[in-house]
C-alpha positions as CSV (number, residue, x, y, z in Angstrom):
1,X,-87.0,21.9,-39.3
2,X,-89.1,20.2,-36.7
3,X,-88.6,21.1,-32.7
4,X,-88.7,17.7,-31.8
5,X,-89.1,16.8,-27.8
6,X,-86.3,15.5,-26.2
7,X,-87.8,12.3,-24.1
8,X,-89.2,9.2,-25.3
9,X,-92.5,10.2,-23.3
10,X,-92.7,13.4,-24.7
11,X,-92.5,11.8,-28.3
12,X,-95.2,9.4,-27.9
13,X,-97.7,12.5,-26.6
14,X,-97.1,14.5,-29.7
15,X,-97.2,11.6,-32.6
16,X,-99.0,8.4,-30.9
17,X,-102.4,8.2,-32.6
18,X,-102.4,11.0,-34.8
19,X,-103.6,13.4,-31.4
20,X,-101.8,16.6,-30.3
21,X,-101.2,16.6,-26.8
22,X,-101.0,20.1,-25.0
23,X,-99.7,20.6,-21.8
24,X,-100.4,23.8,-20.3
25,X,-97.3,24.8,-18.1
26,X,-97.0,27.8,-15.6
27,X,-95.4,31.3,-15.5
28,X,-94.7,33.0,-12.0
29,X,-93.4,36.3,-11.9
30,X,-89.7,37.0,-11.3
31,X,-89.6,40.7,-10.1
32,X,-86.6,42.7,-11.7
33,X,-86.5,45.8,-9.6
34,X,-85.6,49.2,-12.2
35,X,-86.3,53.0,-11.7
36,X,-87.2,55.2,-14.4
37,X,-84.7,56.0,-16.7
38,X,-83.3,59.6,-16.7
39,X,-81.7,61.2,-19.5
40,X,-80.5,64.8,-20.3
41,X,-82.1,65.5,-23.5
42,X,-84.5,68.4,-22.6
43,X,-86.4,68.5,-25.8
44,X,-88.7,65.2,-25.5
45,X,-90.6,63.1,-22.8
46,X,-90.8,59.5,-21.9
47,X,-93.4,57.4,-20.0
48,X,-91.1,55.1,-17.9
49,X,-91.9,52.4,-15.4
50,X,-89.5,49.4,-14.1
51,X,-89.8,46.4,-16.6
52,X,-91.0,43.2,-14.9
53,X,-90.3,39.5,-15.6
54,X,-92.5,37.1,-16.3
55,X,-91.0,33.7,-17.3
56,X,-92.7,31.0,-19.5
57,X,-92.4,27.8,-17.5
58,X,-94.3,29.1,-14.4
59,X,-97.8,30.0,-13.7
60,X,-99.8,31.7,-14.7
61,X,-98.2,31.6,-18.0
62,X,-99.5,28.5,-20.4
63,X,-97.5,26.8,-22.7
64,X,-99.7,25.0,-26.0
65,X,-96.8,22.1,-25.9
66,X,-93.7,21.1,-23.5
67,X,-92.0,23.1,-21.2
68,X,-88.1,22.1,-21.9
69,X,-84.3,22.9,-20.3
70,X,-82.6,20.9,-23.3
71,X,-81.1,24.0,-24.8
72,X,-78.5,26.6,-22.6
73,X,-78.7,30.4,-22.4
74,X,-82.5,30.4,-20.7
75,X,-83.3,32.1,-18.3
76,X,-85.3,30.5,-15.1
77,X,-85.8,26.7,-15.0
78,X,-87.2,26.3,-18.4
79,X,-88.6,27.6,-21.8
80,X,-92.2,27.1,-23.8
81,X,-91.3,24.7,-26.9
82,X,-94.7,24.6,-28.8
83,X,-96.8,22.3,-30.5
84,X,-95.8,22.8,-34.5
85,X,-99.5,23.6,-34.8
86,X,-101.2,27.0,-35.9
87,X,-102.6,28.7,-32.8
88,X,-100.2,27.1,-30.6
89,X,-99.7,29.3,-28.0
90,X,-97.9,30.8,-25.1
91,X,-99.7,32.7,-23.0
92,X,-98.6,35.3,-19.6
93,X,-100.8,37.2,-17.4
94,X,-99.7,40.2,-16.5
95,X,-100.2,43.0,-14.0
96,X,-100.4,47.0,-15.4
97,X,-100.1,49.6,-13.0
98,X,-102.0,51.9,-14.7
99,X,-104.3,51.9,-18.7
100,X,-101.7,52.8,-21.7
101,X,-99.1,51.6,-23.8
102,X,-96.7,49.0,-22.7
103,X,-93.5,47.8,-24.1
104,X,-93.4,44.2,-24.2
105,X,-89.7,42.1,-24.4
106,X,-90.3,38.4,-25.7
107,X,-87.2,36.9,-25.3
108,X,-86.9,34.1,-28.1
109,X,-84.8,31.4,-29.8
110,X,-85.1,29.9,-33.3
111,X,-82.2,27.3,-34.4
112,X,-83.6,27.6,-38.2
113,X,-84.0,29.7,-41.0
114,X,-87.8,29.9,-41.4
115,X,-89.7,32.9,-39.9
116,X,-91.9,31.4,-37.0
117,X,-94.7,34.1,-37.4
118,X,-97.2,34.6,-34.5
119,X,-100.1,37.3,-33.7
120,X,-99.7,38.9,-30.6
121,X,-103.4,39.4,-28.8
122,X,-103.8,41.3,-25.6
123,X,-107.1,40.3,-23.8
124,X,-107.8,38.3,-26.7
125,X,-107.6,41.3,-29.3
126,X,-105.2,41.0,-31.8
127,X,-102.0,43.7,-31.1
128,X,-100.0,42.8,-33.7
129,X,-100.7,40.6,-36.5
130,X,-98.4,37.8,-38.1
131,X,-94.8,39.2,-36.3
132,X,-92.0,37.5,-37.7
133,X,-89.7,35.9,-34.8
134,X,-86.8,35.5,-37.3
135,X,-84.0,32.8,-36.9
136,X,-81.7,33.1,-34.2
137,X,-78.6,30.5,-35.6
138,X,-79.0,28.2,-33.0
139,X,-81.8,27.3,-30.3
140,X,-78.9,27.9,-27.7
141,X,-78.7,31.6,-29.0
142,X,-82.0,33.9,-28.0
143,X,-82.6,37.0,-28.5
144,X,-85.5,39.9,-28.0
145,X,-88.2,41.2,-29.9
146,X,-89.7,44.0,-28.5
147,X,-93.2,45.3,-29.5
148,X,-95.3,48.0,-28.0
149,X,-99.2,47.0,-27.0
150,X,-102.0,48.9,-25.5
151,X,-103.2,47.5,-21.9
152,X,-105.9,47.5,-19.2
153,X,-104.8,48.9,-16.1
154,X,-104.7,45.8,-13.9
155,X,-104.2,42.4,-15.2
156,X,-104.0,42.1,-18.7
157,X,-103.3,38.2,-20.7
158,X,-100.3,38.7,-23.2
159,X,-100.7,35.6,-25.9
160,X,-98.3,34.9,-28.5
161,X,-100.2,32.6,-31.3
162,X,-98.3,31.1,-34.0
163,X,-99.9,31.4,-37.5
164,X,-98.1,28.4,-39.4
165,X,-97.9,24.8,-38.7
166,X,-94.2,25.3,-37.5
167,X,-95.9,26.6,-34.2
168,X,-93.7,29.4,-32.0
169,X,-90.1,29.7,-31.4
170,X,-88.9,28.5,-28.3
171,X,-90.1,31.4,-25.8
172,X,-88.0,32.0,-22.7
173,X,-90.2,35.4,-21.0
174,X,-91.3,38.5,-21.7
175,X,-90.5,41.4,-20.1
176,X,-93.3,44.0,-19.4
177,X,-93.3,47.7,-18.9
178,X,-95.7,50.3,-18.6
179,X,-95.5,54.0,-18.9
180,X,-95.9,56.0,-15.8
181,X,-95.9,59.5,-15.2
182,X,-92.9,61.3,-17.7
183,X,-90.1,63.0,-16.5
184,X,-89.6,65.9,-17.8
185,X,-86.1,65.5,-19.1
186,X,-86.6,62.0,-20.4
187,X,-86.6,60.6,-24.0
188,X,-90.5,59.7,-25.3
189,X,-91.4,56.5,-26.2
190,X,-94.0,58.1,-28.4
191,X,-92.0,61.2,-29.8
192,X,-90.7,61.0,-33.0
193,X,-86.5,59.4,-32.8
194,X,-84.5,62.8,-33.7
195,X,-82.4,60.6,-36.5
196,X,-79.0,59.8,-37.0
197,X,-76.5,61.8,-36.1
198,X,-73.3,62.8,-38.4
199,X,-71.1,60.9,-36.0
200,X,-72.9,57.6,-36.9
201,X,-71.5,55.6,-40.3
202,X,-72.2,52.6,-42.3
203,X,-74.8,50.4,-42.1
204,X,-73.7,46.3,-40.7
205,X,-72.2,47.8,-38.2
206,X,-73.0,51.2,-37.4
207,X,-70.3,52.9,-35.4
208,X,-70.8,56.1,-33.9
209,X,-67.8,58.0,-32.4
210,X,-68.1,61.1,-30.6
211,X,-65.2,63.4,-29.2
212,X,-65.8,63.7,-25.8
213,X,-64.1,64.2,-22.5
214,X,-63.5,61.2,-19.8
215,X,-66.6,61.3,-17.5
216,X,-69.9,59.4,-17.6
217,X,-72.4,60.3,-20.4
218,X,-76.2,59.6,-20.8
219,X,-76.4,58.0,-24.3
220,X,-80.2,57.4,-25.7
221,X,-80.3,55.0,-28.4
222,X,-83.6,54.8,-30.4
223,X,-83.7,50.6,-31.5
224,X,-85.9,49.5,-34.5
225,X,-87.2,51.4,-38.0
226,X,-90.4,52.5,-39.0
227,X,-89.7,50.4,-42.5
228,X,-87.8,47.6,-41.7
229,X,-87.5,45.0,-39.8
230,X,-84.3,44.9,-37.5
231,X,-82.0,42.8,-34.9
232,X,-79.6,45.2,-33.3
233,X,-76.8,44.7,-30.6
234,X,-75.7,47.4,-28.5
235,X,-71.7,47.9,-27.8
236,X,-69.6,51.0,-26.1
237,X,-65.7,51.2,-25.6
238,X,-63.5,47.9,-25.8
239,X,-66.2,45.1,-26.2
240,X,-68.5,46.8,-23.6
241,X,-71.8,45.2,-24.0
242,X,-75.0,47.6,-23.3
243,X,-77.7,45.9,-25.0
244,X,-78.0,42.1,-26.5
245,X,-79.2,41.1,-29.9
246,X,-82.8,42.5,-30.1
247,X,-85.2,41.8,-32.7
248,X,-88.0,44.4,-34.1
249,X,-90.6,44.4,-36.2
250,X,-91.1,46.9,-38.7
251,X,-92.6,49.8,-37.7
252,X,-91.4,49.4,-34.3
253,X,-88.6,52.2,-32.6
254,X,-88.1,51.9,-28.4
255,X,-86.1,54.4,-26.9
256,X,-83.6,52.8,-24.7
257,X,-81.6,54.7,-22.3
258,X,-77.8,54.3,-20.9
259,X,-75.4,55.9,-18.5
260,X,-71.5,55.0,-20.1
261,X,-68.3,55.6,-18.1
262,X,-65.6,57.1,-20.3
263,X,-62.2,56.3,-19.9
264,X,-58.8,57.0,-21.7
265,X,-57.8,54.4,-22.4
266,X,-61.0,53.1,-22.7
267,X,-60.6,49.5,-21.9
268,X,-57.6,48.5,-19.6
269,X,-56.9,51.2,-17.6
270,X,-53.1,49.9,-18.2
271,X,-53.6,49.7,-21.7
272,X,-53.4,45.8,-22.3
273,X,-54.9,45.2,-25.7
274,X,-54.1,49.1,-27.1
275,X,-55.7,52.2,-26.0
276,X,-58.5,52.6,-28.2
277,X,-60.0,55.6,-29.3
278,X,-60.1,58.8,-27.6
279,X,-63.6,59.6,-27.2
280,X,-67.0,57.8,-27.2
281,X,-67.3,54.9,-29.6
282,X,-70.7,53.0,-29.6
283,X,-71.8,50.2,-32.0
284,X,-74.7,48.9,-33.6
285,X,-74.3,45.5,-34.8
286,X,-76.2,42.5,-35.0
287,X,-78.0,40.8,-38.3
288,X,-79.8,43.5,-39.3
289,X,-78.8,47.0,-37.3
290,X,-81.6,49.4,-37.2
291,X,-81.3,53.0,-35.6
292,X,-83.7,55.8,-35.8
293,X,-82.0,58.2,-33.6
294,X,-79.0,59.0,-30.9
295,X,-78.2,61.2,-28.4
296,X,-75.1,62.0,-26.0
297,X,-75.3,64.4,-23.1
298,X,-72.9,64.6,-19.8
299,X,-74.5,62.7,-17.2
300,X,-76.3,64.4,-13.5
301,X,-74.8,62.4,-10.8
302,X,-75.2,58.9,-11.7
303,X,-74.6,56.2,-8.6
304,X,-70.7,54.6,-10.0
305,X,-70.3,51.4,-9.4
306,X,-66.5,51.2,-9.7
307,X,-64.8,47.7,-10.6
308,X,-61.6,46.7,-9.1
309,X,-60.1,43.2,-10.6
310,X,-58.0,40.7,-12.7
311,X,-58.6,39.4,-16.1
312,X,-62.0,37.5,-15.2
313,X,-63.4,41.0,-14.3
314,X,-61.7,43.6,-17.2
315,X,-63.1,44.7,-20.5
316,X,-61.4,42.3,-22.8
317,X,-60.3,44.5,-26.1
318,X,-59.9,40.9,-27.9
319,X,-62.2,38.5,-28.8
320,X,-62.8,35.5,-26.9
321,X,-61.9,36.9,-24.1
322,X,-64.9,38.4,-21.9
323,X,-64.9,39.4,-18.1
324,X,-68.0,39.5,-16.4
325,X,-67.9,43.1,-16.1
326,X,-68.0,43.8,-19.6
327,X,-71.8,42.2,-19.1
328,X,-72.7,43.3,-16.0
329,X,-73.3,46.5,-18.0
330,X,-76.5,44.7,-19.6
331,X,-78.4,44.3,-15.9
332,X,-77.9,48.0,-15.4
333,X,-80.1,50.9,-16.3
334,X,-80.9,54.3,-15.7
335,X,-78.8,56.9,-13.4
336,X,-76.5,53.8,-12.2
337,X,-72.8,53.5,-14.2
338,X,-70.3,50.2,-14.1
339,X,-66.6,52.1,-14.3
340,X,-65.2,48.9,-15.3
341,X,-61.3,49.1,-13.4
342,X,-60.3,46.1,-13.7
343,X,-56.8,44.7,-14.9
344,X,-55.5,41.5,-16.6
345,X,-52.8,39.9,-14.5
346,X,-53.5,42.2,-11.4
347,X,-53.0,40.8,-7.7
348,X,-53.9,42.7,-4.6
349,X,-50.5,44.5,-4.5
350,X,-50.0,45.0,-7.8
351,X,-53.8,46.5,-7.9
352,X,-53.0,48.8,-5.0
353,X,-49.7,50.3,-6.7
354,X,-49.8,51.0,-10.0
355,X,-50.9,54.1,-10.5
356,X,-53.3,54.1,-13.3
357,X,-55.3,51.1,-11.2
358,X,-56.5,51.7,-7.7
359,X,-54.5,55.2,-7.3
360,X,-56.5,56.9,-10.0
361,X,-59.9,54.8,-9.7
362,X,-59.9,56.4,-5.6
363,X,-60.0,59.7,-5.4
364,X,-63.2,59.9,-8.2
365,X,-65.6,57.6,-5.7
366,X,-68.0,59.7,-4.3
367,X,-70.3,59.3,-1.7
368,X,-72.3,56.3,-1.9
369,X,-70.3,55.0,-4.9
370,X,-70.1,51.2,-4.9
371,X,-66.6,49.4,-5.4
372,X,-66.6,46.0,-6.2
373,X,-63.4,44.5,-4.9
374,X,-62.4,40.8,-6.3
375,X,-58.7,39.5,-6.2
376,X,-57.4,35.7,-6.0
377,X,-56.5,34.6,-8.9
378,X,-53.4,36.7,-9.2
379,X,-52.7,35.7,-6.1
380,X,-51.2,32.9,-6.2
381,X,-47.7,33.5,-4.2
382,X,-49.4,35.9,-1.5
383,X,-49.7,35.4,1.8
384,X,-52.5,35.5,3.6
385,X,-51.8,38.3,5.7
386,X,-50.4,40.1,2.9
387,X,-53.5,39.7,1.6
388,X,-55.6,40.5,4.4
389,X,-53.4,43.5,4.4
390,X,-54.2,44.6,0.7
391,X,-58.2,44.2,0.9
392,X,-57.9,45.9,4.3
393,X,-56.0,49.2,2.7
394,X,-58.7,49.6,-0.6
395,X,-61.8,48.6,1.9
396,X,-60.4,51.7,4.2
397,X,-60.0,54.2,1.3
398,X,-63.1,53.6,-0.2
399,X,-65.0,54.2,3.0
400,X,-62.5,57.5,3.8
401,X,-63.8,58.7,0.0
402,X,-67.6,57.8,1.2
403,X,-68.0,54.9,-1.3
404,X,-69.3,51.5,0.0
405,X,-66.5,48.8,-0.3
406,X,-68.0,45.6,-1.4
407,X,-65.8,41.8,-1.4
408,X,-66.5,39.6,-4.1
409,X,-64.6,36.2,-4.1
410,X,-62.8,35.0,-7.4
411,X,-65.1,32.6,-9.2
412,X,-63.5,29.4,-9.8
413,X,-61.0,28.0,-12.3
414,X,-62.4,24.5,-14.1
415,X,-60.1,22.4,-12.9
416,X,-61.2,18.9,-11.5
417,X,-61.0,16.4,-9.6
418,X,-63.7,13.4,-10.8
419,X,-66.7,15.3,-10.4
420,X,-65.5,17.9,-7.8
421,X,-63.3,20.6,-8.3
422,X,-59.8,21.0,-6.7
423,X,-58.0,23.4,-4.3
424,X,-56.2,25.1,-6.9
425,X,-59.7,25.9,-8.7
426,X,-61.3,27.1,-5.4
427,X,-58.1,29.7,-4.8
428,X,-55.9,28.0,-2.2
429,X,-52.9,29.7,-3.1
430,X,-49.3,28.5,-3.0
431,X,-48.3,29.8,-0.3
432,X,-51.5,27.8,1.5
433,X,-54.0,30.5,2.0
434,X,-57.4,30.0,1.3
435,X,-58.3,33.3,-0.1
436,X,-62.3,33.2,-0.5
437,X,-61.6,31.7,3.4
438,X,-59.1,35.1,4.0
439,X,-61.9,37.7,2.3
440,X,-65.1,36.0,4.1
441,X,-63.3,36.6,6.9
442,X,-62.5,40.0,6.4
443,X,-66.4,41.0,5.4
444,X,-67.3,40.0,8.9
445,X,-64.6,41.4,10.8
446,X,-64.7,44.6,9.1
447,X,-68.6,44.4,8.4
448,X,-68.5,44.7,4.6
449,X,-70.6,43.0,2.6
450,X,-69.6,39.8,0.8
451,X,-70.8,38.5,-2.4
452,X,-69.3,34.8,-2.6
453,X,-68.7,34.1,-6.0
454,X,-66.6,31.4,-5.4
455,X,-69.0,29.2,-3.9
456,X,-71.4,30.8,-6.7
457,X,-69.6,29.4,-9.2
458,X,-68.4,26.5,-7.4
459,X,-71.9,25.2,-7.9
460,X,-72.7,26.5,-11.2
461,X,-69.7,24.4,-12.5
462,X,-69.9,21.4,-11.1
463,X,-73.7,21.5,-11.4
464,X,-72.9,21.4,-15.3
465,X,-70.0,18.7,-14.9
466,X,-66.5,18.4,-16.0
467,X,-67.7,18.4,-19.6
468,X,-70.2,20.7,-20.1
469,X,-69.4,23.5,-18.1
470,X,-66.0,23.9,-20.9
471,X,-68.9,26.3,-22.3
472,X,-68.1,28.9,-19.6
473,X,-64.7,28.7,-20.2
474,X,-62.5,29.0,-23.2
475,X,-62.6,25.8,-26.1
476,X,-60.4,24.9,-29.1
477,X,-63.0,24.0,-31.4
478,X,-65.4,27.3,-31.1
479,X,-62.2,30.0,-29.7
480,X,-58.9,28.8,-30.6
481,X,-57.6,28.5,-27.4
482,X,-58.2,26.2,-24.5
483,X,-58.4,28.1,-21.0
484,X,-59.9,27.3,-18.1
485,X,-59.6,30.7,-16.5
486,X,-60.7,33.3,-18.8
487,X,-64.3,33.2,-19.8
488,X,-66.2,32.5,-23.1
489,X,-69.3,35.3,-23.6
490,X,-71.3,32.8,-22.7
491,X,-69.3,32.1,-19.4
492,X,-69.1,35.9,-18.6
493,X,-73.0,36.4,-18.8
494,X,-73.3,33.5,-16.7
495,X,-71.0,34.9,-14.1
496,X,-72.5,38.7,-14.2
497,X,-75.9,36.8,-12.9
498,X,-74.1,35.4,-10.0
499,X,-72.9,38.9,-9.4
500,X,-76.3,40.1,-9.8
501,X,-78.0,37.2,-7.8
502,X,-75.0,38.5,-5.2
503,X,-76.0,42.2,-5.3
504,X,-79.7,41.3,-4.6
505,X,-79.1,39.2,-1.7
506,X,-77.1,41.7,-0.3
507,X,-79.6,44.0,-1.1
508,X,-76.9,46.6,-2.2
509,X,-77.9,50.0,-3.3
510,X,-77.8,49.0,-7.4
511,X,-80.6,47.3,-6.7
512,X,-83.0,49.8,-7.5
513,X,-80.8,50.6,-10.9
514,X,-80.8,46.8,-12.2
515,X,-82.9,45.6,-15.2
């Protein structure tokens, strides 16, 4: 199958007299702070640096062919949609800290079933020859292949070159990380994985269960085979997303490293949607799960970053059903933790009661902790000093424990009216209280920061229209159900980047933990 441009312009450059335009397109950095991953396995080393982002559609970068928004789930303003030409190219410049090996994450999308092959060349010397960028079931559904090159310390041009005449799969970025100076209790990048452990079984999934105690663990999961090819997904607990689809090529194993929150139960800390197992349960899925080795060890004092919410927020044990803090967990690495507290059908009150919510969530924040606090859409009787009232009580505990209390407005429901949202999507209760209005309020009186989600999401959805944003939400045809409250997958990812975009502007300790 063809990638065939989207506008009439773009048509006539590719096919009008038999001549190939190219348009070379730009690739500006987007800085993703990280730290170095720790870990507690004492027997190997790693060379670990934070992994920056380089998208496709800004400069430096080059695109042989059209830089195009046609298809969701990209990241930036843009992906590289290449000439169906061999030796089309996308090409990013990149900046190396210091000579060595660098892991290199090309995130990539391929709506058919034909391998779009391309040599990888680093300076112009071929890395990797003829790596297969498999199909992805849809161009709205990317994934990441990760491959390790050697580098110049300095900058250093990455170019992906197709070697068929179906040119590249659509390339969103690559994410670029070199190895610095090991810790010395960090898993190697260039050690040999230690293998499977017994608790790991089957093969499409792999599930791996171990029997440990409530606490936070560092997990170490090494991705990829040195025979096979692999795409692999990452998940721990009820539906708790760590790592996205990645794709590797054969003969390629990356360490990646985790801190996980255990819980019992270990999705609803009420126990909506069953208790689960007792333990640690992580799985490998995916089209083609590949692991070379796991390890589990009790965590050193990770910075928590505690969740206190409704339904939007919770780990959803059933499928559709996603909050956004069952993704946040893919932003964060290294010694930072999301202990996901959140509740379906919770208000304020009801939050601050029950005893397996708030109550038993307080007294384990520790100095420093964050606590993400977002009610609203429970709220829907409560007064506005009630609800003052509530915020005010869990914003005063979390500071007497030494945590940092943090507001986050309910994102919005999709319910319009023409083109604009109404009040009941934008949380003006019943009882007439504007609650984003009450807890804005209350970050500046009380001097708490405020990560406005509403108005976030406010313009996320009605940027995408009464018909198109349904993707964030909940649809017949793809989920069963029709909801304009709960979140799709889709809808959740989109909603832990506003959180993220949130948590940067407010320049929040987690910033130096986020990938």
């Amino acid at each position: 199958m063809i990638k065939a441009p989207t506008t009439p312009d773009a048509l006539m450059k590719r096919f009008t007299s038999g001549r190939r335009t190219r348009r070379r397109r730009a690739a500006l950095l987007s800085a993703c702070a990280a730290v170095a991953v720790a870990a507690a396995v004492a027997t190997v080393n790693v060379a670990s640096a934070a992994a920056t982002r380089y998208e496709a559609e800004t400069a430096p970068a080059t695109c042989d062919g059209w830089v195009e928004s046609n298809h969701t789930g990209y990241s930036g303003t843009g992906f590289c949609n290449s000439n169906n030409a061999v030796g089309a190219a996308a090409q990013f410049t990149v900046s190396a800290s210091a000579a060595g090996t660098a892991t290199v994450g090309i995130r990539y999308a391929n709506g058919t079933a034909d391998n779009r092959a391309a040599d990888i060349l680093v300076n112009g010397a071929t890395a990797r020859s003829a790596v297969a960028f498999g199909g992805t079931g849809a161009w709205t559904t990317w994934t990441t292949m990760t491959v390790s090159v050697p580098v110049n310390a300095g900058s250093n041009t990455i170019r992906l070159s197709a070697t068929t005449a179906l040119g590249l799969a659509n390339i969103d970025y690559v994410d670029f990380e070199v190895g610095g100076t090991p810790p010395t209790s960090s898993p190697s990048a260039t050690a040999s994985p230690p293998g499977r452990p017994p608790q790991c079984t089957g093969t499409s999934p792999i599930t791996c269960r171990f029997p440990v105690s409530p606490g936070n663990y560092t997990v170490t999961a090494w991705i990829g085979d040195p025979a096979s090819a692999g795409n692999t997904s990452m998940s721990v607990e009820a539906r708790r997303r760590i790592l996205p689809a990645i794709s590797t090529a054969s003969g390629t194993v990356t360490p990646y490293t985790f801190t996980i929150n255990v819980r019992q139960p270990e999705g609803q800390p009420t126990g909506q949607g069953g208790t689960g197992n007792a333990g640690l349960d992580i799985t490998f899925a995916g089209s083609a799960p590949r692991l070379s080795g796991l390890t589990v060890q009790p965590a050193s004092n990770p910075l928590v970053v505690y969740l206190a919410g409704d339904s939007t927020v919770c780990d959803q044990a059933t499928a559709p059903y996603t909050g956004w803090g069952q993704l946040l967990t893919t932003r964060v690495s290294g010694r930072a933790v999301i202990a996901n507290y959140g509740d379906s059908g919770e208000s304020s009150g009801s939050f601050l009661s029950n005893s397996a919510l708030f109550p038993r969530m307080r007294p384990l924040i520790k100095t420093n902790d964050l606590v993400l606090i977002q009610f609203g859409h429970n709220d829907k009787t409560t007064s506005a000093s009630a609800f003052r009232s509530n915020l005010t009580t869990m914003v005063n505990q979390v500071r007497a424990s030494g945590g940092v209390p943090v507001l986050v407005t309910p994102p919005v429901r999709r319910l319009f009216d023409g083109n604009q949202l109404n009040g009941t999507a934008l949380h003006i209760n019943g009882a007439g209280a504007n609650l984003p209005a009450e807890m804005r309020s209350l970050g500046s009186s009380m001097s708490v920061p405020v990560i406005d989600l509403t108005a976030k999401s406010e313009a996320l959805v009605e940027s995408m229209g009464p018909t198109n944003s349904a993707q964030l939400f909940l649809r017949q045809s793809p989920d069963g159900v029709t909801d304009n409250t709960h979140f799709s997958e889709y809808g959740a990812g989109r909603m832990a980047d506003l959180v993220v975009e949130g948590i940067r502007e407010r320049n929040l300790s987690l910033v130096g933990y986020l990938r």
